[in-house]
C-alpha positions as CSV (number, residue, x, y, z in Angstrom):
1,X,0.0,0.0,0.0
2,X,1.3,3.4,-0.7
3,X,1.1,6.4,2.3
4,X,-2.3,7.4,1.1
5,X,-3.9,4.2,0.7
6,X,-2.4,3.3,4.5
7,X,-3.5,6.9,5.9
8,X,-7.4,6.6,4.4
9,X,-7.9,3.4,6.2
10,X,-9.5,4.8,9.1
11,X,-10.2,8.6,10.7
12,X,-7.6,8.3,13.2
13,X,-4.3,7.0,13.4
14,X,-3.4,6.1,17.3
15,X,0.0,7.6,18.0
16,X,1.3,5.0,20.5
17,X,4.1,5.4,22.9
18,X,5.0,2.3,24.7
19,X,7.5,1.7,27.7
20,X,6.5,-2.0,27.4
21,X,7.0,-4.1,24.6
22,X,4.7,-7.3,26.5
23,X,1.9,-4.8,26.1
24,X,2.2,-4.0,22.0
25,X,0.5,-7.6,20.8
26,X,-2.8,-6.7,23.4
27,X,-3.0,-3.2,22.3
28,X,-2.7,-3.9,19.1
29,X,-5.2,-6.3,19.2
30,X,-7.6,-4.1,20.9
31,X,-7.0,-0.9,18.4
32,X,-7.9,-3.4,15.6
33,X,-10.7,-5.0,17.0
34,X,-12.4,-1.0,17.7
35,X,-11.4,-0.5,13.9
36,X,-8.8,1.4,13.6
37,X,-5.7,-0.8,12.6
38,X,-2.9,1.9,11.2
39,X,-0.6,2.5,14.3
40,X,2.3,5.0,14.5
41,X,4.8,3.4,16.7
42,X,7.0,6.7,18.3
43,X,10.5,6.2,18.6
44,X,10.7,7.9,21.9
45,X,11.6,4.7,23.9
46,X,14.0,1.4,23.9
47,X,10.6,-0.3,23.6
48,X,9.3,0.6,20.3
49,X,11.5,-1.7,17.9
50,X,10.7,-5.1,20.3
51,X,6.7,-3.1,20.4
52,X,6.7,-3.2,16.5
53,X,8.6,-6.2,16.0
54,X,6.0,-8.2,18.0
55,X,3.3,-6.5,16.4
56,X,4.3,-7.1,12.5
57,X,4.3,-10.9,14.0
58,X,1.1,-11.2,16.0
59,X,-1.0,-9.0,14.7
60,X,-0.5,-9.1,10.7
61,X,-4.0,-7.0,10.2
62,X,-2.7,-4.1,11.8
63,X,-0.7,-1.3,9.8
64,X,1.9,-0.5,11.9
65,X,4.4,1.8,10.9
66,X,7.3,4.1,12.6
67,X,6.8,7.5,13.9
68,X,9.7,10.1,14.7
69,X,11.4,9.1,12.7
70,X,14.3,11.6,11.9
71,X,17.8,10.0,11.1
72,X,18.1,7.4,8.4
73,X,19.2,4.1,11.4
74,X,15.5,4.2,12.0
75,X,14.6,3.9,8.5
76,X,17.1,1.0,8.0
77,X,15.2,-0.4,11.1
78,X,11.7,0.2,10.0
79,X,12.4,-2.1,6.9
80,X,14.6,-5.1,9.0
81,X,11.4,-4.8,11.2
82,X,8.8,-5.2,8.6
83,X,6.8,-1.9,9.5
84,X,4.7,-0.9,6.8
85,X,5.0,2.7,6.7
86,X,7.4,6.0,8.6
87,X,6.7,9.0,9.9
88,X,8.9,12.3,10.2
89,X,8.0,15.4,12.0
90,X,9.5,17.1,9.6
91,X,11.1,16.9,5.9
92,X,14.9,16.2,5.6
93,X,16.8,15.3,1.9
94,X,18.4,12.5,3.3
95,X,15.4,10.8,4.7
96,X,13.4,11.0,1.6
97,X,16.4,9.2,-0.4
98,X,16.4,6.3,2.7
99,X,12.5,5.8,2.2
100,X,12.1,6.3,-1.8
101,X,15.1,4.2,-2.2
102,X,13.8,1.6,0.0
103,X,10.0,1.9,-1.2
104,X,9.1,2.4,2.6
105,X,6.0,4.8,2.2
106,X,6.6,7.7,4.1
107,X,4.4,11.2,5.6
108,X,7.3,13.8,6.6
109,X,6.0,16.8,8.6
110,X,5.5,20.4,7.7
111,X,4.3,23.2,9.9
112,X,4.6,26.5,7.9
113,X,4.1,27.6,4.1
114,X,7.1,27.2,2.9
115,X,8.0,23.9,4.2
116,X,4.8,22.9,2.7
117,X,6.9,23.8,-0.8
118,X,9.6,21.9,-0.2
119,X,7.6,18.8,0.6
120,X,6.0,19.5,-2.5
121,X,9.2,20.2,-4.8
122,X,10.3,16.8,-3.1
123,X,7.2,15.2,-4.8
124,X,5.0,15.0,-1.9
125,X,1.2,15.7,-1.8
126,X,0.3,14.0,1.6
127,X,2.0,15.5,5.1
128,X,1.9,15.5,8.5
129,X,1.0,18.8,9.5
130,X,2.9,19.0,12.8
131,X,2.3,20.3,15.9
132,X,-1.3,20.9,14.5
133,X,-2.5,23.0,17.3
134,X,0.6,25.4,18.4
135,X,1.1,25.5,14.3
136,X,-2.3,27.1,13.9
137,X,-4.8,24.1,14.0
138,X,-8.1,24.3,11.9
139,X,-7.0,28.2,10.8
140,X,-3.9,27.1,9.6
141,X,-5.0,24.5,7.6
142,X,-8.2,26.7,6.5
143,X,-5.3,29.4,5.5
144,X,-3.1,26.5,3.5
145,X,-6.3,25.1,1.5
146,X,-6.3,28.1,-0.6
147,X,-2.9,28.4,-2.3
148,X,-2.1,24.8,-1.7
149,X,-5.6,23.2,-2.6
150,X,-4.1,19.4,-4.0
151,X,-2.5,19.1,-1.1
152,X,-3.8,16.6,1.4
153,X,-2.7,16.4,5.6
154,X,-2.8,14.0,8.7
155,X,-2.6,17.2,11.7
156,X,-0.9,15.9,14.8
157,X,-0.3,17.1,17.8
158,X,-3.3,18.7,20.2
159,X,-5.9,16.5,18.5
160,X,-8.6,14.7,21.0
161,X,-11.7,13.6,20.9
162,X,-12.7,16.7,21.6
163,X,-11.5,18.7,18.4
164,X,-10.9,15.4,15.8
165,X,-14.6,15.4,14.1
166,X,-13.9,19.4,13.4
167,X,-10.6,18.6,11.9
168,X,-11.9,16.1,9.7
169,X,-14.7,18.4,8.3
170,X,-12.0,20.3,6.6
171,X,-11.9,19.3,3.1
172,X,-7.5,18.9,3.4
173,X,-7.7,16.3,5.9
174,X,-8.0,13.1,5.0
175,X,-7.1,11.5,9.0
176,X,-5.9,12.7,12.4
177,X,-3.8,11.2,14.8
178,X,-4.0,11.3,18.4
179,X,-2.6,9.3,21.3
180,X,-6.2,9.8,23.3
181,X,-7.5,6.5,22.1
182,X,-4.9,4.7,24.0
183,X,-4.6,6.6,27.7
184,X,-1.8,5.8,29.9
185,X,-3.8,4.9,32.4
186,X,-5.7,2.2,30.4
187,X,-2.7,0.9,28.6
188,X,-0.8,0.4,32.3
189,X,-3.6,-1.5,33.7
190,X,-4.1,-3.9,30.6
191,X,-8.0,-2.3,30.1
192,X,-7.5,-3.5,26.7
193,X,-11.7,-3.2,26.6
194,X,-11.6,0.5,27.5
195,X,-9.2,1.1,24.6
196,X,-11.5,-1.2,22.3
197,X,-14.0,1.3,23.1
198,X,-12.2,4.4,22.3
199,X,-11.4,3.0,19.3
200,X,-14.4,2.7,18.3
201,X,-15.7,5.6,18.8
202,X,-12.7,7.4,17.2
203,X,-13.4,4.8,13.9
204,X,-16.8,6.6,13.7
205,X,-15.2,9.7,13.3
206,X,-16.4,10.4,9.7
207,X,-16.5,13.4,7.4
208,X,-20.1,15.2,7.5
């Protein structure tokens, strides 16, 4: 599946950060089961390879892919791993030849106008508009639709089930992600039911 394909798959994309790996294969699970089966795996912890690794085994309907991803070690590790897709919160040369060279689909970040241009000089039509809410949130993206009217974004950063349905109205965004689908609390205590039922509701989350 290419980036777009993997991002249309459901409203949300659960950004998951895990401090242990025991708990990727259950949360997995339960993410899948409430319908929403793309996962961004964050590289902000030893966990996440082992977290992915166990996922891409256990749970081969889920889409999980690598977030942060910002030097080209991870990307070398997203493919030994299997993950299907990487993440960037932002745009770098070098990380666009790792992923286009490896056929790793791949959603690098943007936050302002012109980096928006040099995703799109780069060939990219599909970004991660990162931090959506201190970058501007739904005005910002309003504001971008304009001049930049092809271009298509997965905001990040501030999203909640509060704000996600009015994101998705906008006619730019094809997905959100959010890490509010998979609490602390119930991922510590195993509540894999609670996080069922989260993602559920999120996978209901659909354009007007």
């Amino acid at each position: 599946m290419d980036i777009r394909t993997i991002v249309s798959l459901a409203p949300v994309i659960p950004v998951v950060t895990l401090d242990d790996p025991a708990k990727a294969v259950p949360l997995a699970r339960a993410l899948v089961a409430g319908g929403l089966p793309v996962i961004e795996m964050t590289l902000r912890t030893d966990a996440a390879y082992a977290s992915v690794k166990a996922i891409v085994k256990d749970v081969p309907e889920a889409v999980v892919g690598f977030g942060t991803v910002t030097r080209i070690d991870q990307v070398a590790a997203a493919i030994d791993l299997g993950a299907r897709f990487a993440v960037s919160p932002g745009l770098r040369p070098d990380l666009v030849e790792a992923v286009r060279r490896n056929e790793l689909p791949y959603l690098p970040g943007i936050a302002t106008a012109s980096e928006l241009m040099a995703a799109m000089s780069a060939g990219f039509d599909l970004l991660k508009f990162f931090p959506a809410g201190p970058a501007g949130g739904i005005p910002m993206l309003k504001a971008l639709h304009g001049p930049f009217s092809d271009v298509r974004f997965c905001p990040t950063g501030g999203i909640d089930a509060g704000n996600a349905l009015d994101y998705l109205a906008l006619p730019n965004v094809v997905a959100v992600g959010g890490s509010w689908v998979t609490p602390s609390s119930a991922v510590d205590s195993g509540d894999w039911q609670a996080i069922t039922g989260l993602a559920l509701q999120a996978s209901q989350l659909r354009k007007a």
